[in-house]
N, C-alpha and C positions, 0 to 999 in steps of 0.2 A: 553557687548553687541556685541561689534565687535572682539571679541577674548573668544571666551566662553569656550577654550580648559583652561583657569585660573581656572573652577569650578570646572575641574578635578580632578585637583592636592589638596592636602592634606585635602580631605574632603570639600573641596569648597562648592558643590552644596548644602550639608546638612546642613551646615553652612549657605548657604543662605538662603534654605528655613525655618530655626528657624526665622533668623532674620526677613524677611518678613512678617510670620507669626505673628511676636509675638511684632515686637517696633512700637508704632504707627508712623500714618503719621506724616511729617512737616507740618507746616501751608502753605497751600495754598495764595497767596500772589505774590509778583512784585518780591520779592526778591531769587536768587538762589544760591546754593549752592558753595563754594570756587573751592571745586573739578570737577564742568563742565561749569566754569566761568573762572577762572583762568588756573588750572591745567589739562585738557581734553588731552587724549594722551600727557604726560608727560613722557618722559624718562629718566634716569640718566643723570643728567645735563644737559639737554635742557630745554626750555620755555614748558608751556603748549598750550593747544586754548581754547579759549571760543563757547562754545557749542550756547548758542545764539544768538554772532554774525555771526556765519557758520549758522545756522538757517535762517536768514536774507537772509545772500546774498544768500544762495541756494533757497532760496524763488524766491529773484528776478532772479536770474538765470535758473529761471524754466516758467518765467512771470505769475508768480502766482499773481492773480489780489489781488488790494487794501483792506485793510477793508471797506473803505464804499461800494465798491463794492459788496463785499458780504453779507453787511448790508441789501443792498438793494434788494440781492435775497433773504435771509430771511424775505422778509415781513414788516423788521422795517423803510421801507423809508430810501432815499440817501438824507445823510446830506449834507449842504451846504455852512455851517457855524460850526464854533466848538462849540457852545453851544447845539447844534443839537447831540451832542453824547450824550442823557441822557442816554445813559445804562451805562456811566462807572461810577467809583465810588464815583467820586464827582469832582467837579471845582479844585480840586488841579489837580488831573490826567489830565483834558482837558488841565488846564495852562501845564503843564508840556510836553503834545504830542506837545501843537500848539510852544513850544519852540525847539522842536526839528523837526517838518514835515515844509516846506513851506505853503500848502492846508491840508484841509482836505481829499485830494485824496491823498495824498502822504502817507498818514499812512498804516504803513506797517499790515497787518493782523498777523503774528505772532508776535507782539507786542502789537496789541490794543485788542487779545482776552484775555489778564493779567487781563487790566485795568477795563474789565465786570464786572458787579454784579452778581455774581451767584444767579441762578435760583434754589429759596427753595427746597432743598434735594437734590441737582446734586452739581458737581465741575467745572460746567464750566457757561458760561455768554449765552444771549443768541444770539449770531452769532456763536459764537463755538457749542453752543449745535445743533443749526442745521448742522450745518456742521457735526458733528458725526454720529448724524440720517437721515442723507440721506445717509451718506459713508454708515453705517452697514447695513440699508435698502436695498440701490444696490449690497451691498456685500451676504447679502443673497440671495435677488429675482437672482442676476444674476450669482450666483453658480448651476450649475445642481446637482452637488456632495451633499450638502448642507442636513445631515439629514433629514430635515421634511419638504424638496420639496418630494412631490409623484408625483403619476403615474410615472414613470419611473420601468424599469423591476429589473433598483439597488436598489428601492426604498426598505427602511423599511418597514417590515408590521406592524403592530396596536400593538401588541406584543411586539415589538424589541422596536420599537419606545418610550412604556411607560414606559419600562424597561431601555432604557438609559436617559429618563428623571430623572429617581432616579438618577443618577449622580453626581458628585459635585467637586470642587475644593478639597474640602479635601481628598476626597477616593483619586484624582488621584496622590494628595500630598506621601500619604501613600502607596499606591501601588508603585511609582518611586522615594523614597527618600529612602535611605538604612540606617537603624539604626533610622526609626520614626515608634515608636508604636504609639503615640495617637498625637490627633490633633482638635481642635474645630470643630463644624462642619460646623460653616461659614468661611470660611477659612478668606476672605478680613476685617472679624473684628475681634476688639482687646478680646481677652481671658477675658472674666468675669461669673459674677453667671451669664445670659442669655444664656451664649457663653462657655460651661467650656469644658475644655479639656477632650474627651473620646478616649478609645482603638479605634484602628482605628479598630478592626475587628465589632466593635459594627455600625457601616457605611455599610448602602447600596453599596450591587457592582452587577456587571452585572452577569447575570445565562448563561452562555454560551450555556446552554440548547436552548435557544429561538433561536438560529444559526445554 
């Protein structure tokens, strides 16, 4: 992520995008990975860093407010008490925050959005899921550039616009990966009979025509 000149060198990037494509996820969960826990910018014989403690403190070094605070701009009431977190997963997780926060203001929001219950058919809890859908909300409304804002004279016409609707993660997979003929055509799920692998030329692509 922070040195992406690594995907260059010896077929990196096509490498990566099999594996992405093609190993399912980890399990969603508290627990993370050795390699951005432990070992995080690791170099011949040095320590690594923990990617979630730098999470933390750039958090607070940003004054980026509490989770209850943002509980409470979501809608779900500012707790007062820690049994007042029913969104998280259960009384072990509350025992476990209130042994590590003083208050319940003190809890760090990149910590207590783990402990949510995910909301049926999304990955996230719901004080994070708001938080997304307002960030991607303001990121589109307040993009002028932004596809499918119109009136503007850069604007797509009706034409252009439905024509890169056909678009998709996988054409663009195939079109910028070198040495991938074929590819599912939901790219973010796993290869099965639903989901099978076709030539990529058999994938909608844009008619340059309509430009």
């Amino acid at each position: 992520m922070f040195n992406p000149t690594v995907l260059e060198r010896n077929d990196g990037y096509r490498m990566l995008t099999r594996g992405m494509t093609t190993q399912p996820m980890g399990r969603n969960d508290l627990s993370f990975d050795p390699e951005i826990k432990h070992f995080l910018f690791r170099m011949s014989g040095r320590f690594g860093t923990d990617l979630k403690a730098l999470d933390i403190q750039r958090s607070r070094d940003h004054g980026i407010a509490g989770y209850n605070a943002f509980r409470q701009y979501c809608g779900l009431g500012r707790a007062t008490r820690w049994e007042d977190f029913v969104e998280l997963r259960g009384p072990r997780d509350i025992q476990l925050l209130s042994s590590l926060y003083s208050t319940v203001d003190d809890v760090d929001l990149t910590v207590a959005e783990f402990f949510e219950r995910h909301i049926p058919g999304t990955q996230a809890g719901p004080t994070y899921h708001c938080i997304l859908m307002e960030q991607f909300l303001r990121t589109r409304k307040g993009d002028r550039f932004f596809f499918e804002n119109g009136n503007r004279p850069s604007s797509f016409t009706p034409p252009q616009l439905n024509d890169i609707r056909k678009a998709s993660m996988s054409r663009i997979l195939c079109d910028n990966t070198p040495g991938v003929a074929q590819m599912q055509q939901r790219a973010f799920q796993q290869i099965s009979d639903a989901n099978p692998l076709v030539p990529c030329t058999m994938m909608p692509s844009l008619d340059a025509r309509l430009w």
